[in-house]
N, C-alpha and C positions, 0 to 999 in steps of 0.2 A: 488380405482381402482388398479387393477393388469395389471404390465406393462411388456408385455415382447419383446425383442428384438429381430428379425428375420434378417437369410440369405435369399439376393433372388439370380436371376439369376448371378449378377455379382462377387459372390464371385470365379467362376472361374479364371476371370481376376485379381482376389488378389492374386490367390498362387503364390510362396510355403508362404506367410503369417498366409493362411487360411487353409494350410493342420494341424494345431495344435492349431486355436483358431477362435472363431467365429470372423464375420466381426467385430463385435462391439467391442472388444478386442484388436482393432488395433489403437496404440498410433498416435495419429495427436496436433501436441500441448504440452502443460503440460500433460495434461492428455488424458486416451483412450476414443474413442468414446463413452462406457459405465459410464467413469467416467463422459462425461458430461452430458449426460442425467437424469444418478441420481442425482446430482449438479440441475439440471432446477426443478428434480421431486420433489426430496427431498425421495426419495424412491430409495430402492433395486429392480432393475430388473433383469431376467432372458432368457434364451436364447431357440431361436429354430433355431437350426441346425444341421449338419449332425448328421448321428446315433453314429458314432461311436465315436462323442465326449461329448456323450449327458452325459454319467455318468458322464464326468468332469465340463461340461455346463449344470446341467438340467433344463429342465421348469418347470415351477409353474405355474399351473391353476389355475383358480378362476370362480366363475361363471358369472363373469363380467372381459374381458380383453381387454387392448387396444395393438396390435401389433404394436412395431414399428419398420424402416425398421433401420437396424443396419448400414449402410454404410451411414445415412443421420447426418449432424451437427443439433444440437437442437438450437432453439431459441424462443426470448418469444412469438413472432408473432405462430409459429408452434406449441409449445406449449399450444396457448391458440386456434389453431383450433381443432387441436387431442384430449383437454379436452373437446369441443363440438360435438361429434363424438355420433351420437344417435348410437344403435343397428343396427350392419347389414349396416353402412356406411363406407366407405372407403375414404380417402384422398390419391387425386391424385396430379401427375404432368408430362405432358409429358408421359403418360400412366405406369410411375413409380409407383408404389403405396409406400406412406410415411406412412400411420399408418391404421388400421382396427380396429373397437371393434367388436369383437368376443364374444360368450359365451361360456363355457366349452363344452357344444352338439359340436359344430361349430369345437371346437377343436381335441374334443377327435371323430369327425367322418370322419373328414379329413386332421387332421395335417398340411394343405396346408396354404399358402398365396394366395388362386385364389380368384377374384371380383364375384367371380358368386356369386347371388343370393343377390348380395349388389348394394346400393347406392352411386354412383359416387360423391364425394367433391370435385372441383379442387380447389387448396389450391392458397391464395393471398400472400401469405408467400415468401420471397427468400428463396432460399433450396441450400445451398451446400452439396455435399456428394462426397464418393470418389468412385469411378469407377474405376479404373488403376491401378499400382503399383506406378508408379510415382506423380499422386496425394498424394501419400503423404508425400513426399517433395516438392513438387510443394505449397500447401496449406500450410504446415507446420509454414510457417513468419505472418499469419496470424490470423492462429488455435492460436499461440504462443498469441497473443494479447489479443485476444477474451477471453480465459485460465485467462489468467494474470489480467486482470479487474474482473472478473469472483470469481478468488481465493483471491487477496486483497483487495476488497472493503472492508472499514470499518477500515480497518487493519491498524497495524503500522511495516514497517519495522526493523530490527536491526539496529544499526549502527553502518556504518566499518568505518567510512572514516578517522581515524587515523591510521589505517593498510592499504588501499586501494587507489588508487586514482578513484574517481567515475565521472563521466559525466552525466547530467542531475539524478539527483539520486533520484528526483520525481518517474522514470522508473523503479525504480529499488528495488526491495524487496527479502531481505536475512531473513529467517526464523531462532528464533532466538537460533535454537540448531547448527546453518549452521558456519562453520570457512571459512574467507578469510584470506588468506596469504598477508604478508608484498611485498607489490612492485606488487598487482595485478591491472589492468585496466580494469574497467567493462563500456563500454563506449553504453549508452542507446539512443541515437543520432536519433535512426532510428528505433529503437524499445525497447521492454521491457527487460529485467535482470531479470530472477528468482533464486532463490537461494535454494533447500530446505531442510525439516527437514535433518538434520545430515550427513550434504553435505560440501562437502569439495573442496576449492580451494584453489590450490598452490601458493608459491614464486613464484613471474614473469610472471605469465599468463595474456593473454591478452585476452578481451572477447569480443565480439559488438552483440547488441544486434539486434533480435528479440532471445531470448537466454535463454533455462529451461534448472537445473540441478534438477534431482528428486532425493527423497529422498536416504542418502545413499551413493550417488554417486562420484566420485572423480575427479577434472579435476587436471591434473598430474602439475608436476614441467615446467614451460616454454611454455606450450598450445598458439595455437594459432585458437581461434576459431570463426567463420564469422557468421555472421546471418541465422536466419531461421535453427538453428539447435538446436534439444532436445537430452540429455541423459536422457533415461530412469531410473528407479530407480537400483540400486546397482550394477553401471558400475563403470571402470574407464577409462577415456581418456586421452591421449595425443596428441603430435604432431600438426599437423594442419586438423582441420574442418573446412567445409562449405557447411551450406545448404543440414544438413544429420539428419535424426531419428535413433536414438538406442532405440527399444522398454524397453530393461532394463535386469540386470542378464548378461551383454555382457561389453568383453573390445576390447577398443583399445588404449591400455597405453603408446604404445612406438612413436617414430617420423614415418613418413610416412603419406599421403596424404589421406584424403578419402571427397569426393562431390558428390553432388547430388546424396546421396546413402542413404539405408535403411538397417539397422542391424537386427536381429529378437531376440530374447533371447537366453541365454545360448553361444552364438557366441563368438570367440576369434579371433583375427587379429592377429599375428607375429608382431615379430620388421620389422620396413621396410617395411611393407606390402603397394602398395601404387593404386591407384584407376584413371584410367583415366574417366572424365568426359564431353572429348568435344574430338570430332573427328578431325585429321588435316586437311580432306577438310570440314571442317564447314557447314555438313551436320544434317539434324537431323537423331538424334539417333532413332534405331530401338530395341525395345527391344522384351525378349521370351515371349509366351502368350501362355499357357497352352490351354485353348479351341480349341484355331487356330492349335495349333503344331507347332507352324513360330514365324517369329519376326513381331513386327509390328512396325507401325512408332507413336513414341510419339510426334511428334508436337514441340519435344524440343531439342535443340541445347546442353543441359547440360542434362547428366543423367551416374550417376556413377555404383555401384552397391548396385544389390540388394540379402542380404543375408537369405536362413530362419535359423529357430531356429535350435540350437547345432552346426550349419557348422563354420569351423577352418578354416585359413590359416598359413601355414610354414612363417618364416620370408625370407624377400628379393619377397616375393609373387608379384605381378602384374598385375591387374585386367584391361580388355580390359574395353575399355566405353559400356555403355551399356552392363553390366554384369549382368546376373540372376541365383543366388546358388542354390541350394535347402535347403533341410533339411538334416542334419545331413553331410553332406561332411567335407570329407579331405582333400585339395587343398595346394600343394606344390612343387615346383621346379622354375628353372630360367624362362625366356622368357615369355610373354607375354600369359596366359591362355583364353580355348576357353571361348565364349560368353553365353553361357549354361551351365550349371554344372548340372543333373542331383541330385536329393537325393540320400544319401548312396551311393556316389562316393569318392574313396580314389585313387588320383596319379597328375599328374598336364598335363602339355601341350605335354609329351611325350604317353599319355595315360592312362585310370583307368581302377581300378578294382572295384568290390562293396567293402564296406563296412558293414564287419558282422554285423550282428543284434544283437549277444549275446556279440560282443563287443563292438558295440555300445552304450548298455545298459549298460554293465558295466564301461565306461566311465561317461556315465550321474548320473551315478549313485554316481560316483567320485568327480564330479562337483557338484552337488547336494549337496553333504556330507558337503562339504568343506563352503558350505553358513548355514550348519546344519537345511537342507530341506531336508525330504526324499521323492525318488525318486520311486513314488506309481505304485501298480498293476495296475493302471489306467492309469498313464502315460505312464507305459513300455505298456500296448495295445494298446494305439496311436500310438506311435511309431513303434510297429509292425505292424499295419494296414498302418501306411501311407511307410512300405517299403514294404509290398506287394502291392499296388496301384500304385506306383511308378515304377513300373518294368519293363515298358512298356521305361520308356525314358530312362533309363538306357544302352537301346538297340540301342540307337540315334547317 
């Protein structure tokens, strides 16, 4: 069976996440939503979504496909309803659609995810999925878990615990190309410690788990970092976390504060850069929602920032609660910045300007270098598509 993975309606509520990778692309846990699908399938899948990032995502048809919705968690129960999915039936929930089999006719005549002309499943299955920006730190302590059985089963961890001090070390699995530093505390109390391939942690940091380091990655000299938070693969961190996703390819190395916040790739934080995530009058947080053009209310008392991919801050930076970056911004100066940042925005709370494009690129392109990644024909066209689409809030 050919399995491929679809955007629906709610990827609006994901950007700027989703203005440079499909839903299923988007890290919840140890691994992205894609990775854990292929993990359940045991198969490579493919994407349908927007056009213009389809040369970077494309689909694969087959004349036999089962669609599934990219923003939903897999499990065995869903799994083993989507592999019973005749022709022309659809698995629902809440009028969600979680998976469709399709045939290549089906696909190659309307590229669509609509139920017409199909068979209604309502699935018995639990279904979590993310719908929001905040879902995915909100999920995150638990994605973390589910990952972590998920990836160790069978396995045997390394052993530090003559360089480490460990806490229930049951929970705790260091992959064995991964270095722990002398005088680190990996304290799995409350949740799992992942450690991975060619992953590094410092003298003196301190961890608690629900707690992924993905491959590559560095948690710096002195860390101080709280549960329910993943770095994604070839970052490095410092300072103090809590309850934050760095999709991967992203630092925050130096001290400064960052919670209930989301990184996107290629991102850099300053020294000092630091993140508020709970308002003085202990209101819930409202954050920006592209579809709406407003803020809305998340239901949650905690929520820091959220950054998309390539966007930087200056050191001494200062992120209001409830903060939404875009893509590709420059954000720099004293005083507290607004609660929206636009893509391809360069100045801080005194005001911006854009952010060129042919500089932009030639930055990425810098950054790209330096990991000895080249930085493709295809990516500088995203990237110029998503700064012409973006043009409109610029003007906000």
């Amino acid at each position: 069976m050919n399995y491929i993975l679809f955007d629906d309606t709610r990827r609006g509520n994901l950007l700027p996440m989703t203005f440079t990778r499909p839903v299923a692309d988007i890290r919840v846990g140890i691994l992205t939503l894609r990775e854990k699908w292929e993990k359940y399938l045991r198969v490579k899948t493919s994407s349908l979504t927007e056009k213009y990032l389809e040369r970077k995502f494309p689909i694969v048809k087959e004349s036999d496909n089962i669609l599934i919705n990219g923003a939903v968690f897999p499990n065995k129960e869903l799994i083993s309803e989507i592999n019973n999915l005749k022709a022309n039936q659809a698995l629902i929930r809440n009028e969600t659609v979680i998976a469709m089999h399709v045939t290549y006719e089906d696909l190659e005549g309307t590229g669509s995810k609509s139920t017409e002309n199909t068979e209604e499943v309502i699935t018995k299955a639990s279904v979590t999925e993310v719908c929001n920006l905040w879902d995915i730190f909100a999920l995150n302590d638990q994605a973390i878990k589910d990952d972590f059985a998920l990836i160790t089963k069978g396995r045997k961890s390394q052993d530090v615990s003559k360089f480490a001090h460990l806490v229930h070390p049951e929970n705790i699995f260091i992959e064995n190309d991964a270095k722990v530093g002398y005088g680190v505390v990996l304290n799995a109390s409350d949740g799992p410690v992942y450690i991975g391939n060619k992953a590094e942690v410092m003298e003196g940091s301190m961890i608690r788990g629900s707690f992924a380091l993905c491959e590559h990655s560095i948690v710096k000299m002195g860390a101080k970092i709280y549960g329910g938070t993943t770095i994604g693969p070839h970052s490095k961190v410092g300072g103090e976390v809590s309850n934050s996703v760095i999709f991967g390819y992203s630092n925050k190395a130096h001290d400064g504060y960052l919670g209930n916040s989301v990184l996107g790739e290629w991102c850099n934080l300053g020294a000092d850069t630091n993140t508020s995530n709970l308002k003085n009058t202990y209101e819930n947080v409202r954050l920006w929602n592209y579809p709406e053009r407003s803020f809305i209310d998340t239901g949650l008392q905690f929520c820091g920032l959220i950054m998309g991919d390539h966007s930087k801050s200056g050191i001494n930076t200062m992120f209001n609660t409830g903060t939404v970056v875009g893509v590709n911004s420059n954000i720099f100066g004293g005083n507290f910045q607004r609660n929206f940042i636009s893509s391809f925005a360069w100045g801080g709370y005194t005001g911006f300007t854009t952010y060129n494009i042919n500089k932009a690129i030639k930055v990425a392109e810098a950054v790209y270098k330096r990991r000895n990644i080249g930085f493709s024909a295809i990516d500088k066209d995203i990237m110029k598509h998503v700064f012409n689409i973006t043009f409109e809030y610029r003007k906000l």
